[in-house]
N, C-alpha and C positions, 0 to 999 in steps of 0.2 A: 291708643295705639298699641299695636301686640309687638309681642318681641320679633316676629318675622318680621313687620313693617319698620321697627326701630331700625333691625342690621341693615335692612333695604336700603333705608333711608342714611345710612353710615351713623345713628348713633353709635356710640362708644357705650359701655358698661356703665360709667359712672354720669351718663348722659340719662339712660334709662331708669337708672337708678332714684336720680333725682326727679325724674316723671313721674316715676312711683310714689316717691314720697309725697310729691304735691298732690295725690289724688283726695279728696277729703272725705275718707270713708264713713267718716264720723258724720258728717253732715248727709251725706246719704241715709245712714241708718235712721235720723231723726226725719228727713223726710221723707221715708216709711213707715217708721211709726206713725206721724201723723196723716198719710195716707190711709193706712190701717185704723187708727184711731176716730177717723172720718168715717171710713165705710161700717166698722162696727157701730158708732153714734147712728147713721142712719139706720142702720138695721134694727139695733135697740127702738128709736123713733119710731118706728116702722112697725114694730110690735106692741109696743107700748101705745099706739094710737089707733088698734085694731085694724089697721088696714094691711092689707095683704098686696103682694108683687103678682102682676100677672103671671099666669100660668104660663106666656111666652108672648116673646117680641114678635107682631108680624111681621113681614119679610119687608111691607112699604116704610116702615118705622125704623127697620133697622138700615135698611139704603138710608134714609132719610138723615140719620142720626150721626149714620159711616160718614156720608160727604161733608156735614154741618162739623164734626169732630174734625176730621182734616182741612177745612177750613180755618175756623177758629184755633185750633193748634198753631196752625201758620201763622195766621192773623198776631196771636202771641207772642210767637218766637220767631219771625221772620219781617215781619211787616214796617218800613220803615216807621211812619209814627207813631206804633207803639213802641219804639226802641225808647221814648220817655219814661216807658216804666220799667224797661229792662235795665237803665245806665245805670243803678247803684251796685247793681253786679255784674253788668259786663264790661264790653272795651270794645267799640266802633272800629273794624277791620276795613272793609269793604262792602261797595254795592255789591250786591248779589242780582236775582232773577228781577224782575218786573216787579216793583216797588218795597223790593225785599232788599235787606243789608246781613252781612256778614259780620258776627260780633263773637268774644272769644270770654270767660266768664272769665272774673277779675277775685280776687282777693286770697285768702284763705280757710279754711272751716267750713262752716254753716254758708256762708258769704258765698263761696266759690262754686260750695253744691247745689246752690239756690240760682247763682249763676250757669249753671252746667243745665242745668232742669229747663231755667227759662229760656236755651239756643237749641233746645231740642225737642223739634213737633213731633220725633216717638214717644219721649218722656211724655211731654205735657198732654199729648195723644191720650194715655193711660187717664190723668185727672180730668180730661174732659170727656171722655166718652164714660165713665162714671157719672159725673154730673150730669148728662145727656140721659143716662142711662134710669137714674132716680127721679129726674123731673118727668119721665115717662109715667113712672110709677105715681107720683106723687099728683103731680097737674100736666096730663100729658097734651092737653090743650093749650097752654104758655109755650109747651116743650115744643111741638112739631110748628110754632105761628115761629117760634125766636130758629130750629132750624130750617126751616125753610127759608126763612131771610138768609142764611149762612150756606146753604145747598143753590140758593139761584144765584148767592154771588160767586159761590164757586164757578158755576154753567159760564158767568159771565168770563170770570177769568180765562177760564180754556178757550173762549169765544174771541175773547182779547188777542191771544196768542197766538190763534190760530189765523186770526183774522193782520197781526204785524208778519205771518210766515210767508201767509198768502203774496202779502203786500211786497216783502220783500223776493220774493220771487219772479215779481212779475219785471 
């Protein structure tokens, strides 16, 4: 929350104050290191195995990979059953959209940051369009069979919704 939205919202000083402290920056920074830690492993791999990254993503690969990311990001961080592997660091708020729930990260630390990471499909966005992104490289035939399973259920999904709009409309 920024400090415009705290006054908005009538935080007080010592309200905001204590927001800030709870942020776990420390827990951040380790899960960028090991973000980074990843992507240079792979790259080292990568080199060290002679194999080289294509020269560019084509345009059906990278739709392919875009929808399969926003998908499974969701799937992650929004999807009610897997809120089972979310519970050790969040905290069950509310239902949310179409089979989705609303949860708020729990603890403090590494705990909290790890929580904050897994209720948010831009964070987790970032480590799976990486992963999307290397299995192109690596075996892009596992890559585009496992997004495409994740791209038609997305089609499905909008099909869903579109399809209870209709319904409720009528």
């Amino acid at each position: 929350m920024t400090d415009a939205e705290a006054r908005e919202r009538g935080l007080d000083e010592d309200e905001r104050a204590r927001r800030e402290a709870e942020r776990p920056v420390g827990g951040y920074a380790v899960l960028t290191g090991v973000f980074a830690a990843l992507c240079a492993g792979f790259a080292g791999w990568m080199r060290r195995s002679g194999r080289e990254l294509p020269e560019r993503v084509g345009a059906g690969d990278l739709l392919l990979i875009t929808a399969a990311t926003h998908k499974l990001s969701r799937l992650i961080t929004k999807d009610r059953v897997t809120s089972a592997i979310r519970s050790p660091f969040t905290r069950y708020q509310e239902e949310a959209g179409p089979g989705e729930v609303e949860e708020e990260a729990r603890g403090r630390g590494l705990r909290r940051a790890l929580g904050e990471l897994l209720i948010c499909p831009y964070c987790v966005g970032m480590w799976v369009a990486a992963a999307f992104t290397a299995g192109l490289a690596v075996s892009p035939r596992a890559t585009r069979w496992i997004a495409s399973a994740l791209t038609a259920l997305f089609g499905s999904d909008m099909l869903q919704i579109a399809y209870k709009r209709a319904e409720q409309s009528l």
